[in-house]
TORPA-4810 file (N, C-alpha, C, O; in nm, 3 decimals):
<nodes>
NODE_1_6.993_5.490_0.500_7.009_5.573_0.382_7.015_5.719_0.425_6.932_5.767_0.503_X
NODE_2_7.107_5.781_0.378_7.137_5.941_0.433_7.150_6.028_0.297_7.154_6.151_0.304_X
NODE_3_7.157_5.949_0.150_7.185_6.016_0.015_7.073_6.078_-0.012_7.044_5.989_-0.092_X
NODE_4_6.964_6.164_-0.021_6.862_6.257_-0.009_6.856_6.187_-0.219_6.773_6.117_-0.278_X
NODE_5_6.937_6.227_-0.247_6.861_6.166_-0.396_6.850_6.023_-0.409_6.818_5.970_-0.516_X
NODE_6_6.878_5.956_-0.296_6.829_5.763_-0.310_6.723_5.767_-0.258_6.633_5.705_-0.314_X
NODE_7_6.690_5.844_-0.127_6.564_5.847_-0.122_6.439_5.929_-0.177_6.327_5.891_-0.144_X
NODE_8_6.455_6.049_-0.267_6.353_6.062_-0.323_6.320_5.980_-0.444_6.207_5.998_-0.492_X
NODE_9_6.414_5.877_-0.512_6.414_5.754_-0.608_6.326_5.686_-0.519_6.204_5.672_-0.524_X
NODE_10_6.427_5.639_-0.421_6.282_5.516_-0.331_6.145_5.630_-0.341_6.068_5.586_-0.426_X
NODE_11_6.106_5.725_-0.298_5.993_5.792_-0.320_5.889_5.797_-0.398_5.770_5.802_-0.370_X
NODE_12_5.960_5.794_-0.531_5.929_5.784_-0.663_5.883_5.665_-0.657_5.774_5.630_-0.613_X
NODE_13_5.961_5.607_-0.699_5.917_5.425_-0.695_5.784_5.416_-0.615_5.672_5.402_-0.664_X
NODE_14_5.811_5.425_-0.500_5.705_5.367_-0.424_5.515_5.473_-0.417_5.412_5.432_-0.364_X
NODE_15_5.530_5.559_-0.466_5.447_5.624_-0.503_5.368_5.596_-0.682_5.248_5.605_-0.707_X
NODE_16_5.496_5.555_-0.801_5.416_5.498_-0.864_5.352_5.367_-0.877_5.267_5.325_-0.955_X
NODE_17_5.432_5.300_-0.757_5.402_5.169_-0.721_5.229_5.120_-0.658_5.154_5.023_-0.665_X
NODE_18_5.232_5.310_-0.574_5.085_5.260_-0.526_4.977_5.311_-0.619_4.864_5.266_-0.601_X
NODE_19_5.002_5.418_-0.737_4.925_5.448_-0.845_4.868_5.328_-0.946_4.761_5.341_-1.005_X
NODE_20_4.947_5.214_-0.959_4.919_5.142_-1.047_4.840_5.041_-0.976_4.748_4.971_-1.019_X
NODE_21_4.905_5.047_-0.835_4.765_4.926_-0.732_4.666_5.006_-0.735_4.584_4.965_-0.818_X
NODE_22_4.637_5.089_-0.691_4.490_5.197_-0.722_4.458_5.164_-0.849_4.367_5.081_-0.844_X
NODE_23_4.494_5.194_-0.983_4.441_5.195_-1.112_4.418_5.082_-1.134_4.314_5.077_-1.200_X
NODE_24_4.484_4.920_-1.105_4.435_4.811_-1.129_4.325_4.775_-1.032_4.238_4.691_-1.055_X
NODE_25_4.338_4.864_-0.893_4.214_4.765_-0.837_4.107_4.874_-0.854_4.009_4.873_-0.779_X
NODE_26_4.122_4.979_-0.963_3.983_5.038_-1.010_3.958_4.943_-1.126_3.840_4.908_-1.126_X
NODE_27_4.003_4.908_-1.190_3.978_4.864_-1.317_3.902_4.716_-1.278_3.799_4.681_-1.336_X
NODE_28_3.964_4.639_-1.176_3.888_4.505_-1.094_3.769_4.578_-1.069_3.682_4.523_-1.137_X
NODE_29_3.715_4.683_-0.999_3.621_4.728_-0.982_3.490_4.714_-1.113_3.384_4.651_-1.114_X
NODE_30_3.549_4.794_-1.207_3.443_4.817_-1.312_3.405_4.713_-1.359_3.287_4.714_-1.395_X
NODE_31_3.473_4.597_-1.379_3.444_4.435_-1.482_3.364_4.423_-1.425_3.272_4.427_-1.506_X
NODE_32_3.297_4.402_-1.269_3.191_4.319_-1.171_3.235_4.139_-1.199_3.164_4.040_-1.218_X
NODE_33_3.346_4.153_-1.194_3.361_3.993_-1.235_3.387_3.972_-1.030_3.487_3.902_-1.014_X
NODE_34_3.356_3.992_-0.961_3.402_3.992_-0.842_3.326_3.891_-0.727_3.204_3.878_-0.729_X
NODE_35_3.370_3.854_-0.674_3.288_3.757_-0.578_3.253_3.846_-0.436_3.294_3.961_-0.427_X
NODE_36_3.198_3.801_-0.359_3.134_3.920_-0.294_3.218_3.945_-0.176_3.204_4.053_-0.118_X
NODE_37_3.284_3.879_-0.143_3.420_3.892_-0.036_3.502_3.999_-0.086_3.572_4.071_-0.016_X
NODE_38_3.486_4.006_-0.231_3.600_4.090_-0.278_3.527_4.235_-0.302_3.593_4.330_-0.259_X
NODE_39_3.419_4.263_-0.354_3.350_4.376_-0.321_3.344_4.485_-0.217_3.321_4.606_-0.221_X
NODE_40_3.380_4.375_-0.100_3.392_4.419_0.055_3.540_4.504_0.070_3.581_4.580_0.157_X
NODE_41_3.587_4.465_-0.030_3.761_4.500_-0.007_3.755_4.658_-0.069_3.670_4.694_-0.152_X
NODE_42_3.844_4.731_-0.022_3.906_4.812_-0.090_3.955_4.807_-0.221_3.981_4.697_-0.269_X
NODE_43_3.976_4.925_-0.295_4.043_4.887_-0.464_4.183_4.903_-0.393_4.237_4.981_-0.471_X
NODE_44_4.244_4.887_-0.329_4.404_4.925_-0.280_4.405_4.780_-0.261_4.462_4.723_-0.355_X
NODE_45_4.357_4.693_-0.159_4.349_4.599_-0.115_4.342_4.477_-0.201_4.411_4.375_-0.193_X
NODE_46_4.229_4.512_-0.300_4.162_4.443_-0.387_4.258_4.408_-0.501_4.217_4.326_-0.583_X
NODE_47_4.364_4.453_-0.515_4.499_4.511_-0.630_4.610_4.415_-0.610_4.660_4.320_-0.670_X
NODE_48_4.632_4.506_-0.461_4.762_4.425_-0.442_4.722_4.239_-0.394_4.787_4.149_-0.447_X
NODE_49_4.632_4.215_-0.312_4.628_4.062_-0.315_4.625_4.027_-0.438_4.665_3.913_-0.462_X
NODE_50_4.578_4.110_-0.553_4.572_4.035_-0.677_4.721_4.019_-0.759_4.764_3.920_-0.818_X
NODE_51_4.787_4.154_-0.742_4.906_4.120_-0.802_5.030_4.044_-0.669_5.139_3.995_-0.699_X
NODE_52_4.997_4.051_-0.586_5.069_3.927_-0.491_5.010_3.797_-0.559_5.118_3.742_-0.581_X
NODE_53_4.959_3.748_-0.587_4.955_3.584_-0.628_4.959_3.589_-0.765_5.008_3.483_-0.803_X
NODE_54_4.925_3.677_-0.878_5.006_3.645_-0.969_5.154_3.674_-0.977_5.214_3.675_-1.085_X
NODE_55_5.221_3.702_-0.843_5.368_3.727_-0.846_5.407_3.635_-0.828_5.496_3.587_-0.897_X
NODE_56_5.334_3.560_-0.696_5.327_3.445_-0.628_5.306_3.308_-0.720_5.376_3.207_-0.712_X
NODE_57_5.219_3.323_-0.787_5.185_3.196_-0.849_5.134_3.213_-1.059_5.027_3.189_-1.116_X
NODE_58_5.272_3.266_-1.114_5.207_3.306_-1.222_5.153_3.222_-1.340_5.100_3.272_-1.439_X
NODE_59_5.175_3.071_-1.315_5.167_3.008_-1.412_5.006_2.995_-1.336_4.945_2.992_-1.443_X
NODE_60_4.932_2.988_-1.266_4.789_2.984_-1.235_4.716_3.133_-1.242_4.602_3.145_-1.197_X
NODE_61_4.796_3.264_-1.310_4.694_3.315_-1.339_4.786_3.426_-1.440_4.849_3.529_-1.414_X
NODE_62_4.754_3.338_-1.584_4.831_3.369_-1.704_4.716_3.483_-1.765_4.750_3.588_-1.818_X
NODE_63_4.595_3.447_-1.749_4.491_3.528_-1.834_4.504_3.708_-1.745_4.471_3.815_-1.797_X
NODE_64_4.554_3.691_-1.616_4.575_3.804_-1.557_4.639_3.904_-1.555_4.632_4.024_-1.530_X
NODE_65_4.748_3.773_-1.606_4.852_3.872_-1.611_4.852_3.931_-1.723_4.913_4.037_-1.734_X
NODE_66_4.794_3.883_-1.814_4.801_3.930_-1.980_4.720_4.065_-1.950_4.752_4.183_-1.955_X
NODE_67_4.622_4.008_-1.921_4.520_4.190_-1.888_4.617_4.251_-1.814_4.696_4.299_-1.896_X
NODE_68_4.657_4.278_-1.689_4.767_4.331_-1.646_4.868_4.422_-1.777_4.880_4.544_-1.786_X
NODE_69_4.912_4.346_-1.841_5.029_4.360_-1.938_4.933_4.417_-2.050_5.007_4.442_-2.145_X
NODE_70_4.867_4.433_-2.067_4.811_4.493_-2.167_4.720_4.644_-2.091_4.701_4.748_-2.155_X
NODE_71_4.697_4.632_-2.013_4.634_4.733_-1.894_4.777_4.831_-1.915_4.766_4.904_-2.014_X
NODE_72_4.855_4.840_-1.871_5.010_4.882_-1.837_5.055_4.910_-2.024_5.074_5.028_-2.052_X
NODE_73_5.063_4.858_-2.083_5.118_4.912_-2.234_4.988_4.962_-2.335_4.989_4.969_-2.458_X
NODE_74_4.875_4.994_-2.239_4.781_5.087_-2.348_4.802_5.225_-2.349_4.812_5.304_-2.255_X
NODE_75_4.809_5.241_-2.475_4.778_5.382_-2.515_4.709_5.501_-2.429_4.748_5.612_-2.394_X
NODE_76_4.603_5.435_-2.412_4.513_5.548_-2.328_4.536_5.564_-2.212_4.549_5.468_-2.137_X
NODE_77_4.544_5.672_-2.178_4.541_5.770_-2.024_4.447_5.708_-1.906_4.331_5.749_-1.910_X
NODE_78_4.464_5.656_-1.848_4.346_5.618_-1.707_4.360_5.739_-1.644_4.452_5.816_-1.616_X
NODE_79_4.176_5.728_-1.621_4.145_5.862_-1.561_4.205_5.895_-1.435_4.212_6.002_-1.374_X
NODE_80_4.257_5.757_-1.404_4.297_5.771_-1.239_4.419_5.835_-1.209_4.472_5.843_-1.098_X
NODE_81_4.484_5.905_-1.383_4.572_5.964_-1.357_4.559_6.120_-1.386_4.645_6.208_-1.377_X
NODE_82_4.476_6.125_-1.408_4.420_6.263_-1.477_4.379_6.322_-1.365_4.272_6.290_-1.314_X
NODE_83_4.467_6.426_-1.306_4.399_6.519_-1.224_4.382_6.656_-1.240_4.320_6.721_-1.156_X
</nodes>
């Protein structure tokens, strides 16, 4: 790629891509619904394995994805964007 505006698109993308793994694996954070392997993890870490297998396997984790999908079309501001 040499088009300077395809790659600040890829830029874009991939920067709000890692905002929303941060904000979901804060939000895994606060529930404490967590097993203790997962505690150990990073919220970056903790995010994306989570949205890798509901990418991976969505009909086994429908209740996730709904929070997901409802996480993503709320109204309110996450602080994690508020700087």
């Amino acid at each position: 790629m040499s088009d300077r505006r395809k790659i600040n698109k890829l830029i874009a993308v991939l920067a709000l891509a890692f905002l929303f793994t941060i904000g979901w694996g804060i939000l895994m954070k606060e529930n404490n619904t967590l097993t203790a392997h997962q505690k150990r993890k990073s919220v970056f870490r903790l995010a994306l394995d989570s949205l890798n297998s509901m990418m991976a396997q969505p009909s086994k984790h429908k209740e996730e994805i709904k929070l997901f999908d409802q996480w993503l079309s709320s109204q309110l501001e996450p602080s994690i964007f508020v700087v």
